[in-house]
Each structure stands twice: as structure tokens, then as C-alpha cells.
N, C-alpha and C positions, 0 to 999 in steps of 0.2 A: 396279375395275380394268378393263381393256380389253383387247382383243385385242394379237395381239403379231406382227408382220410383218418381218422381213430379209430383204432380197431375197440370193439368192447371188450371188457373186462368184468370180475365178480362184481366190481362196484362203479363201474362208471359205463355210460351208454355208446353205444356205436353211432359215429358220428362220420356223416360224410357231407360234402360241399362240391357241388357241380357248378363249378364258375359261368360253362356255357348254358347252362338251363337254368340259373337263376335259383338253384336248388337245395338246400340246407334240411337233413333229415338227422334225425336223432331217435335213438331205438333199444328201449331198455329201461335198466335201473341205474338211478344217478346220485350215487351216497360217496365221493369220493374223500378220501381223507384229509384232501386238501382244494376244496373247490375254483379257490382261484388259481391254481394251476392249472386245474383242466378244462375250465373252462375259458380261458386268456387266449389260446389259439383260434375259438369255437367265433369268439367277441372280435377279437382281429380280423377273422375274414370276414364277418358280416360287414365291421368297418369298412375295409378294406372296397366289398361289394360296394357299397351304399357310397363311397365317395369315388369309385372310377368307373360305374356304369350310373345309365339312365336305366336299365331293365329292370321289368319286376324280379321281388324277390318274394321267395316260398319257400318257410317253414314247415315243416312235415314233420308231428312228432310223432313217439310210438311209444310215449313215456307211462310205464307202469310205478316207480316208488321213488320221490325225489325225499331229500330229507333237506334240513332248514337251510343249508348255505347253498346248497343248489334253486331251492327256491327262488331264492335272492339271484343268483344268477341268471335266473331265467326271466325275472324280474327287470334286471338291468337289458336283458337282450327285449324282451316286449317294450320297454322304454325307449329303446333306439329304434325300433321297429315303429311305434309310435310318432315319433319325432321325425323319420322319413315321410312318414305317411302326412303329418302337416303339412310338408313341404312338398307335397304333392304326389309323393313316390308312389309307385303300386306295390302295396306288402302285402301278404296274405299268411294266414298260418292255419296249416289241417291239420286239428291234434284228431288220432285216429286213439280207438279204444275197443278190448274187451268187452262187449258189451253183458259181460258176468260181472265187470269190477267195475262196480256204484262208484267207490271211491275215487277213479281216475277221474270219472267225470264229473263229480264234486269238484275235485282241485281245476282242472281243464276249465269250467264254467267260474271258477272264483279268479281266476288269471283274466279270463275275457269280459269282466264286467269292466276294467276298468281300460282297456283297448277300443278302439273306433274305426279301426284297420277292420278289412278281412278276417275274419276267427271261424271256421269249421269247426266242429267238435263231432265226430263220425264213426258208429257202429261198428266195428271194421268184424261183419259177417263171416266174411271167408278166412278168417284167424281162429274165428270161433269153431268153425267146420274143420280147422286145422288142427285144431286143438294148440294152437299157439299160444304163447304167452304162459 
């Protein structure tokens, strides 16, 4: 497999996949207007990962406004992240956050209740100092 690169756009997140670091980060807002298109590639390489290495894999998000069919897709990706993790994989997923926007981390904490895997959910301080997001 290969690395994995989406550039962002107005509605959908920047998405990149480091094959050799085990690395899957996503960054932005993710309202696309057709969610299983763009997330199909994102789903593929995680597959991809999780059936031709033994290495951990890590989720990094930086997700500020997902709407309902993205949910669901994010849904199905904690699902197979879940399901590795049964079977003994190392998964882990750092959703990072604004710590102005309550609501990311509402949604971030209702995703991880029902996960068993690794779930960080992290202040991200020097965004705020950045004025980022």
C-alpha cells in the first residue's frame, strides 16, 4: 500500500495516511455532499492497513463539524478499528480539540463511549494560542 493524501476542501477534511508510521490524521469540517465517496478511499486504506501489517495504527483527528452521513462514516471506521482491536491489534485514536468548542468534545466523548480501543480526546492548547480553528 501507499500513502494516502486529500487535500481539504470548503466541505470535506484533509485527510492524510502514513503507511510507514501507522498514521491516519483528518483535519477540518466534513459535510460532504456525498459521504460515501469520500470517505471509500479514507475506509480502503484503513482496510488495507489493518489486513497487510501487524503495526499499530493511529487515528488523529482535528475534526471541528461533521454532519449526519459523515457521522455514520466515522461510525463505520471506529467499528473496524474496534474489531481490530478484538483481535488484538494496537489501535489508538487522538481526537484533538479547540478547547473553546464544547461541542467537539461532546461529539468526540459520544463516539468513545461505545469504543474499548485507545480514545484520547486532547485540549489542543497551542491551536488555541494560534488562534487556529
Amino acid at each position: 500500500m501507499t500513502d494516502l493524501s486529500i487535500p481539504s476542501s470548503q466541505s470535506t477534511p484533509a485527510v492524510e495516511g502514513v503507511w510507514e508510521q501507522g498514521l491516519l490524521r483528518m483535519e477540518g469540517d466534513s459535510y460532504p455532499e456525498n459521504s460515501f465517496d469520500f470517505f471509500s478511499p479514507v475506509i480502503l486504506w484503513i482496510e488495507g492497513f489493518l489486513t497487510r501489517t501487524q503495526r499499530p495504527l493511529t487515528l488523529e483527528l482535528r475534526l471541528i463539524y461533521m454532519n449526519t452521513s459523515s457521522v455514520k462514516a466515522m461510525m463505520d471506521i471506529f467499528d473496524m478499528l474496534e474489531e481490530a482491536h478484538r483481535e488484538g491489534r494496537q489501535v489508538r485514536v487522538r481526537w484533538r480539540y479547540d478547547p473553546r468548542n464544547e461541542r467537539v468534545v461532546e461529539m468526540a466523548e459520544d463516539f468513545r463511549e461505545d469504543c474499548t480501543f485507545a480514545f484520547d480526546i486532547e485540549a489542543d492548547e497551542a491551536d488555541e494560542a494560534r488562534g487556529a480553528y
